[in-house]
C-alpha positions in Angstrom: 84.4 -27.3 51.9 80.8 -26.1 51.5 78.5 -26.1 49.0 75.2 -24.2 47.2 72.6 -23.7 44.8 73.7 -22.3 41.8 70.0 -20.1 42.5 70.9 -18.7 45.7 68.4 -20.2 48.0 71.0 -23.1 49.9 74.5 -22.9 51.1 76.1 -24.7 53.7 75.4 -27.9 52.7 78.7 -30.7 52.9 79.6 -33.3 50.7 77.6 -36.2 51.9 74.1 -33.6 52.1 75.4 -33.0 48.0 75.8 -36.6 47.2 72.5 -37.7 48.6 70.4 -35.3 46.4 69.6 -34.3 43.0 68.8 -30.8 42.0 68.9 -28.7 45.3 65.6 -27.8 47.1 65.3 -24.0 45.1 65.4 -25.7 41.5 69.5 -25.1 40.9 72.3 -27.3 40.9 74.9 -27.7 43.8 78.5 -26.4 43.4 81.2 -25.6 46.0 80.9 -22.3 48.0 84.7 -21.6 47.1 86.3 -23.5 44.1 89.6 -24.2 45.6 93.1 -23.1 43.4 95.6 -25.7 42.3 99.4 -24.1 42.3 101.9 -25.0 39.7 104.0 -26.7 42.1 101.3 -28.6 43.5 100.5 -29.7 39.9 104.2 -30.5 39.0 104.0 -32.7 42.1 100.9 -34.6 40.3 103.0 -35.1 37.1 103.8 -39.1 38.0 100.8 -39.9 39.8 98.5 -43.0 38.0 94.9 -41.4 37.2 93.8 -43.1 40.3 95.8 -41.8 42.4 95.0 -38.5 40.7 91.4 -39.1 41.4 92.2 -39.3 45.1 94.3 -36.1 45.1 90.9 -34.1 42.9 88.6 -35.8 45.5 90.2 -35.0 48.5 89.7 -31.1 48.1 86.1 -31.3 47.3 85.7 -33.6 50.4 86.8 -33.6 53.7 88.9 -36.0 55.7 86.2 -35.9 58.5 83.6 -37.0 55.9 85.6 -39.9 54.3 89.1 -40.1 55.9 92.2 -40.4 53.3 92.4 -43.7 53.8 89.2 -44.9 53.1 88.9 -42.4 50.2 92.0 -44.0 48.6 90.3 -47.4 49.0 86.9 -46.7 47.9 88.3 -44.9 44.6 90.5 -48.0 44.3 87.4 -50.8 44.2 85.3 -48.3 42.2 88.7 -48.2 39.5 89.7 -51.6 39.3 87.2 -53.2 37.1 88.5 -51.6 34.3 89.9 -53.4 31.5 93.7 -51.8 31.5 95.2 -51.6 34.3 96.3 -47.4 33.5 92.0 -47.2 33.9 92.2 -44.5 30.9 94.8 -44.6 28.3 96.2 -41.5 25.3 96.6 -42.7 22.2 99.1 -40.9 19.8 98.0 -40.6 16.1 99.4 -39.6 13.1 99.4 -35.5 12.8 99.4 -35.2 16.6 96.2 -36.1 17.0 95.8 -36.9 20.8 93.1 -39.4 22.0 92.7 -39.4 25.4 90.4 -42.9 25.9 87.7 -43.0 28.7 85.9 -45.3 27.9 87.5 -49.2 29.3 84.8 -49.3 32.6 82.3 -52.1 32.3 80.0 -50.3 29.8 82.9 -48.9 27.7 81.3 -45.4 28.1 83.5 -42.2 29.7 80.1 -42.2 32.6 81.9 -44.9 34.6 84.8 -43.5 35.7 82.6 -41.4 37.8 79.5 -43.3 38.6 81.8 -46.1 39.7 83.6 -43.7 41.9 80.1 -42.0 43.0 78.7 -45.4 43.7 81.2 -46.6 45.9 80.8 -43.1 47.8 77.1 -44.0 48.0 77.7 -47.1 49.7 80.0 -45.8 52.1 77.7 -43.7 53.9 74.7 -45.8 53.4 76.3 -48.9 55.2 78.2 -45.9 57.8 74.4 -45.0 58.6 72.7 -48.4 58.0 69.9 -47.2 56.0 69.0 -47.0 51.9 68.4 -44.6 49.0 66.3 -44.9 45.5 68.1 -43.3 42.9 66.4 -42.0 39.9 68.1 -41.6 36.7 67.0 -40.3 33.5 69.5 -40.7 30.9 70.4 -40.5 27.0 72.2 -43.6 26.7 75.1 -44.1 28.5 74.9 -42.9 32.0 71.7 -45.5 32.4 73.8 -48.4 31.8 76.4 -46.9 34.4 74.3 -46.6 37.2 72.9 -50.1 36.6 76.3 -51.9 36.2 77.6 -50.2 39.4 74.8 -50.5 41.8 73.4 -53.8 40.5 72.9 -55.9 43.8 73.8 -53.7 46.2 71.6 -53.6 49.2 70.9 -50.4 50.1 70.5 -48.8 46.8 67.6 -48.8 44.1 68.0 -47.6 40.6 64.9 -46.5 38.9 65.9 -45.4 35.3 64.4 -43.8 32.7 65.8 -43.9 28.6 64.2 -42.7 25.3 63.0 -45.8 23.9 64.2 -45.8 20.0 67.1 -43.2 20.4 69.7 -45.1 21.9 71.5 -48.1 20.2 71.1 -51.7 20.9 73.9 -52.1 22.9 72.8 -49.2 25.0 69.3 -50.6 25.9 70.4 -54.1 25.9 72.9 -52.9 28.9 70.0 -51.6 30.8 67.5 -54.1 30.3 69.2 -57.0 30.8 69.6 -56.3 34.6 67.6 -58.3 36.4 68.3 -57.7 39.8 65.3 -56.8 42.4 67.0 -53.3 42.8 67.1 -52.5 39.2 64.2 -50.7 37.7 64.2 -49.9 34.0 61.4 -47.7 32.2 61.5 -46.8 28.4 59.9 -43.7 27.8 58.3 -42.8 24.6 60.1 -39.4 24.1 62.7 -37.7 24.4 66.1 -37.2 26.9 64.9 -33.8 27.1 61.2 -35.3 27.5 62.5 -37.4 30.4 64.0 -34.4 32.5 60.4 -32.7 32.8 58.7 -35.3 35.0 62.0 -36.4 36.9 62.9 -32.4 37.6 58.9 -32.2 39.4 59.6 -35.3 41.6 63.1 -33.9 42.9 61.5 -30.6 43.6 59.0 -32.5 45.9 61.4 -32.3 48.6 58.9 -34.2 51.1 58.8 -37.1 48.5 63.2 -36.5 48.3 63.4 -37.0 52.3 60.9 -39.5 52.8 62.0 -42.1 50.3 66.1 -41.2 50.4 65.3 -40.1 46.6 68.9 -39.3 44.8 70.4 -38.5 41.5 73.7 -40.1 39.6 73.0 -38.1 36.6 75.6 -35.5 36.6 73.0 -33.5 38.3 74.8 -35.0 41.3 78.1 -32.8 42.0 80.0 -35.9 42.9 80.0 -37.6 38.8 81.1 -34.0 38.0 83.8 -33.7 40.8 85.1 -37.2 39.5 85.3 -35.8 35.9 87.6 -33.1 36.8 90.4 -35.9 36.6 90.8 -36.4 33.8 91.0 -32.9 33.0 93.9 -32.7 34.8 95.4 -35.8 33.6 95.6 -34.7 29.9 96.7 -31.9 31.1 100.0 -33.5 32.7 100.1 -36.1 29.8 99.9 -33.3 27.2 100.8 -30.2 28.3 104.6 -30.9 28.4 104.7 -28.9 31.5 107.3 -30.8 32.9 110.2 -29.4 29.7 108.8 -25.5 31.6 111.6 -24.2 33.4 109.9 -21.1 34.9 107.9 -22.6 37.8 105.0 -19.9 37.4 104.3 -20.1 34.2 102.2 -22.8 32.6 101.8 -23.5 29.2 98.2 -24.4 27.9 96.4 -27.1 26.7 93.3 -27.3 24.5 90.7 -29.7 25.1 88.0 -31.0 22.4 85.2 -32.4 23.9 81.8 -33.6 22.6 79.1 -32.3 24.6 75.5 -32.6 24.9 74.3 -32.1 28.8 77.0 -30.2 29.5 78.7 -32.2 32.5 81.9 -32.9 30.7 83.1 -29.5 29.7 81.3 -27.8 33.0 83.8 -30.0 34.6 86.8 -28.4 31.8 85.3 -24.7 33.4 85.8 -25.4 37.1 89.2 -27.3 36.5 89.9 -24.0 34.4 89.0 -21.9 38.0 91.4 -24.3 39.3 94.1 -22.4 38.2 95.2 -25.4 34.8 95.4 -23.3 31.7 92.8 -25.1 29.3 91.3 -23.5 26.1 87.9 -25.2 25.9 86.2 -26.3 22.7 82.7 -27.6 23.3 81.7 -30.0 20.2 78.0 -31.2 19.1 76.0 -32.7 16.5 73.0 -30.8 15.3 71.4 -30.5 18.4 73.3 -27.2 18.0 72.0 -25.3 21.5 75.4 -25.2 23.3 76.8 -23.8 20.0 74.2 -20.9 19.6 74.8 -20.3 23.1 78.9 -19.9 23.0 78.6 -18.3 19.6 75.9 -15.7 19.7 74.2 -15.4 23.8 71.0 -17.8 22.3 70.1 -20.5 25.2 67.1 -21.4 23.1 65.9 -24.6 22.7 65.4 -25.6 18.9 61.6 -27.3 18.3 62.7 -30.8 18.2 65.8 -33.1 19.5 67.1 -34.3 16.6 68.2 -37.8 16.3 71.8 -38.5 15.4 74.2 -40.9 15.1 75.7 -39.5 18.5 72.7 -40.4 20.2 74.4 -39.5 23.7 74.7 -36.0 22.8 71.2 -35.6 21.1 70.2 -32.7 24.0 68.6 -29.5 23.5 68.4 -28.7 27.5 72.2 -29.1 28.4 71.3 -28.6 32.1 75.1 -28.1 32.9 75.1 -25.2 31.9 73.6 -23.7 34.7 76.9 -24.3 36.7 78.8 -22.8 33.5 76.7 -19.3 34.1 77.1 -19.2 38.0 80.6 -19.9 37.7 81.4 -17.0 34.9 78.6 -15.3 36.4 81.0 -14.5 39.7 78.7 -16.9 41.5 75.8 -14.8 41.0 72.7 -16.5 42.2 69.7 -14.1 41.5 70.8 -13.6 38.1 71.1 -17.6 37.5 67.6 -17.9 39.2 65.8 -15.3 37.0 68.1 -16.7 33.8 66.7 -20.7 34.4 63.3 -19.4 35.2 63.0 -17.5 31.5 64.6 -20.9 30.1 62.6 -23.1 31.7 59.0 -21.1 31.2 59.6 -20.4 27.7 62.7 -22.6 26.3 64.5 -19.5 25.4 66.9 -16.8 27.2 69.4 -14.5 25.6 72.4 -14.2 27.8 73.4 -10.9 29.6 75.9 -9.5 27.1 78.6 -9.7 30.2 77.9 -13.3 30.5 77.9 -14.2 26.9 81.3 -12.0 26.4 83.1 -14.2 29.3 81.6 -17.5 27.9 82.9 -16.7 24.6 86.3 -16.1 26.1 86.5 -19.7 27.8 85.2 -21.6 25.4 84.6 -21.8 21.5 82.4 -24.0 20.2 81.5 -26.0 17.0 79.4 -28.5 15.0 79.3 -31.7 13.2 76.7 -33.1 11.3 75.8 -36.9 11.0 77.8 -36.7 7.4 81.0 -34.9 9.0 80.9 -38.2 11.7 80.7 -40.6 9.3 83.4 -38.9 7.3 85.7 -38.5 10.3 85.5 -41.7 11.4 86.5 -43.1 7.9 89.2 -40.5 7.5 90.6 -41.0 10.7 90.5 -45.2 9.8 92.1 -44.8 6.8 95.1 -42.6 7.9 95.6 -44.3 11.5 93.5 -48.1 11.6 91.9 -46.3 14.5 87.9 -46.5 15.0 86.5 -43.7 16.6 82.9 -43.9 18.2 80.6 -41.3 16.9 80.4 -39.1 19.5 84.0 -39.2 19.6 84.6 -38.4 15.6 82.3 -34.7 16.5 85.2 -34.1 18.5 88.3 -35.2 16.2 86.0 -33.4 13.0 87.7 -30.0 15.0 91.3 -31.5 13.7 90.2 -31.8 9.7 88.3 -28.8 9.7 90.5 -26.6 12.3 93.6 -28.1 12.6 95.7 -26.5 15.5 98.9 -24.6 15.0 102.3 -26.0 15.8 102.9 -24.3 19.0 99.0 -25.8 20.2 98.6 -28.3 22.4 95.9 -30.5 22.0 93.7 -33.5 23.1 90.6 -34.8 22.0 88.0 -36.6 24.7 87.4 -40.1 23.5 83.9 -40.8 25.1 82.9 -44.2 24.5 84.0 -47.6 22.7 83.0 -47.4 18.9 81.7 -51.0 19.7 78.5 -49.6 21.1 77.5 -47.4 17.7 77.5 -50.0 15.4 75.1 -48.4 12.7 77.2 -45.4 12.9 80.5 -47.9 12.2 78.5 -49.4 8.9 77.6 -46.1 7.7 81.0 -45.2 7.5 81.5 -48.3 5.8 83.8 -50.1 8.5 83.6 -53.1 10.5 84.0 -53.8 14.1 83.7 -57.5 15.9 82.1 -57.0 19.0 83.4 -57.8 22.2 81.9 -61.0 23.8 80.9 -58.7 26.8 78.1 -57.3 24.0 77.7 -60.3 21.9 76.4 -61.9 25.6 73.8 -59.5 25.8 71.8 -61.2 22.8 71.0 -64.1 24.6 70.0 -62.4 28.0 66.2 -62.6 29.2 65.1 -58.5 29.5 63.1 -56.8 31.8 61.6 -53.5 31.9 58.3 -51.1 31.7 56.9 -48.8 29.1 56.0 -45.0 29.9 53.3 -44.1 27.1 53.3 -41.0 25.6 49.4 -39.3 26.0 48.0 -36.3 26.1 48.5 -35.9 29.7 52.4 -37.6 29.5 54.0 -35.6 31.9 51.5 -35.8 34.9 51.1 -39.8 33.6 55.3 -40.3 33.7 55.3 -38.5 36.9 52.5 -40.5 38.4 54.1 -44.0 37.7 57.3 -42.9 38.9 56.1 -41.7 42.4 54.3 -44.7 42.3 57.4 -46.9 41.8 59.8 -45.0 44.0 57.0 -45.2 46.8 56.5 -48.9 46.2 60.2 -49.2 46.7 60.4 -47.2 50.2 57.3 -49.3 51.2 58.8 -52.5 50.3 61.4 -51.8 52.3 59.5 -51.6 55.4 60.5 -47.8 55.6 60.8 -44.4 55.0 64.4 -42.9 55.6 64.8 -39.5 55.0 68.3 -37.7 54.7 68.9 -35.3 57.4 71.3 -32.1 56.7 
């Protein structure tokens, strides 16, 4: 298994290459040369597997046994998986009107993001001990994939984690999960902007690939193929959960599942796209809040960025540059790197591109799309309390909205993607006018000393944000007493 840019201008590159870097070298995003095909029977054979298990058998096709032998793939997935709070690591919940829950969020931050990043982590550390040297990892996040990448590499000694969230548009519990790390290898900034703010300044310092090799400089956003690869899992596990593929007789036929997911930068239902490629027959619905671009997009060709991120009670998904995406058009593009080059290039220059009519015809085909505003969360999370005593968090109730508004037929198959506990979105839980007792994991948070640094916003905030993170990520590699680099 190889892999390339979504732009054209790498290939070649293994797993281990992938995983230590962010955005590749020409600007795009890393995806396997040759996305490989799952067959029915091999699927059927995965029907009684436990999800980590399943993980294993997803990983294992995307990385080779001479990289990470089975063995110590099926261990490393293990320790990454067994701090979760139930013991099945994700769990479906059955609700009245065959509403299908499938719940991803019992890792250590109750957010969907650890299920890979714990996974991605552990991959981390297994080469970086293999190879005896260390990486900086630089993360800029929207809420929950911050709070990840602290809890899993908190302490670990040859990883740094400089991360970057939008001060004032994330919830308490968010924040508090982030800046409550006090380890030396945890470095937390709040930025005065923006999610979408945060990507300019991080996207300059991974293209400075002499600053990437000399300070081991790395991504766990979902920029990094690995969290992606990871996600595909659970994909597949609704899919044998939900799909009742095992009452099909006809062993080449499969029946299909549809998949509601909330989406904001794109990672989660990219993953849905490849794991369709796969050869598992989903139907796609991409969900958001009024940060509407992936809507526009499916809907009507318009990758255009609207003026302003709005701010929502789904703050996750408050992104109007759903970098994703990019992987979305090479795949239905037919891997077709000059044509993702030129189309990122418009986008990123002038924060608007209308697709290729061919593209935008074969997006429409493999996913719809729709969206909730913060009225039609609060409502579905009240409805779906008062029918089922079931809280949903808000990012969660954008995706269940599609069963009031568009409920599916009686021959559909469905499953909604249950992103994160509602325990962390407590102002969207009172504006619904419902009550939740926190869990004493969150309540502990409150009495924890905090640590972290403030990125202005200026005239001059980009160059200013990019300045004080090269300074930090080079303070870092000095510390350390060296400069590694990552040879490929």
């Amino acid at each position: 298994m190889r892999y390339c840019s979504t732009r054209g201008g790498v290939r070649g590159w293994d797993f281990r290459d992938v995983l230590f870097s962010g955005f590749a070298p020409d600007g795009g995003m890393f995806m396997p040369e040759n996305v490989p095909v799952i067959l029915p029977d091999t699927l059927r054979s995965w029907s009684g597997l436990h999800f980590c298990q399943l993980v294993v058998e997803v990983a294992s096709l995307f990385i080779p046994a001479q990289l990470i032998p089975r063995d110590d793939l099926e261990a490393l997935v293990s320790a990454a998986l067994s701090g979760f709070a139930i013991p099945e690591v994700v769990k479906l919940v059955r609700l009245k009107n065959s509403v299908l829950i499938l719940e991803l969020f019992h890792g250590e931050t109750l957010a969907f993001k650890d299920l890979a990043m714990t996974c991605t982590v552990q991959f981390l550390n297994y080469f970086l001990h293999k190879e005896r040297r260390k990486a900086i990892v630089l993360v800029g996040t929207s809420g929950d994939t911050g709070g990840s990448a602290v809890q899993s590499a908190k302490g670990l000694d040859g990883v740094d984690v400089v991360v970057v969230y939008p001060q004032g548009r994330i919830t308490p519990v968010q924040e508090k999960q982030m800046i409550t790390s006090l380890e030396d290898n945890i470095h937390v900034f709040a930025a005065d902007g923006s999610s979408d703010d945060i990507d300019v300044p991080i996207r300059r310092l991974f293209a400075d690939q002499n600053l990437v090799q000399s300070c081991g400089l790395m991504s766990l956003n979902s920029v990094n193929w690995s969290r992606v690869m990871i996600q595909l899992a659970h994909f597949i596990y609704a899919y044998l959960q939900v799909s009742g593929l095992e009452k099909e007789n006809d062993s080449t036929s499969l029946p299909i599942l549809e998949v509601i997911v909330p989406t904001g930068g794109a990672g989660n239902i990219a993953g849905g796209c490849i794991v369709k490629q796969m050869g598992v027959p989903l139907r796609l619905v991409a969900m958001v809040n009024t940060n509407d671009i992936v809507l526009r997009t499916v809907q009507r060709g318009d990758f255009s960025m609207a003026a302003n991120v709005k701010q929502t009670l789904a703050p996750a998904i408050d992104i109007q540059d759903p970098y994703n995406m990019e992987r979305v058009f090479w795949l239905l593009s037919g891997r077709d790197g000059a044509l993702i080059k030129n189309i990122m290039a418009n986008f990123q220059h002038t924060h608007r591109h209308i697709l290729p009519e061919n593209l935008h015809k074969v997006l429409s085909q493999v996913m719809s799309a729709g969206m909730v505003t913060d009225e039609g969360i609060v409502e579905t999370m009240r409805r779906c309390w008062e029918e089922n005593q079931y809280l949903l968090c808000p990012h969660t109730a954008v995706a269940v909205w599609h069963h009031y508004h568009s409920p599916p037929d009686p021959e559909t198959k469905r499953c909604y993607i249950a992103t994160a506990s509602p325990a962390k979105f407590q102002e969207a839980v009172q504006r619904a006018g419902l009550t939740l007792e926190l869990p004493q994991s969150l309540q502990r948070l409150d009495k924890m000393a905090t640590r972290y640094k403030r990125l202005e916003r200026s005239p001059t905030w980009i160059n200013d944000w990019e300045a004080k993170l090269r300074e930090i990520i080079k303070s870092i590699s000095t510390a350390r007493g060296q400069c590694t680099s990552v040879e490929h």
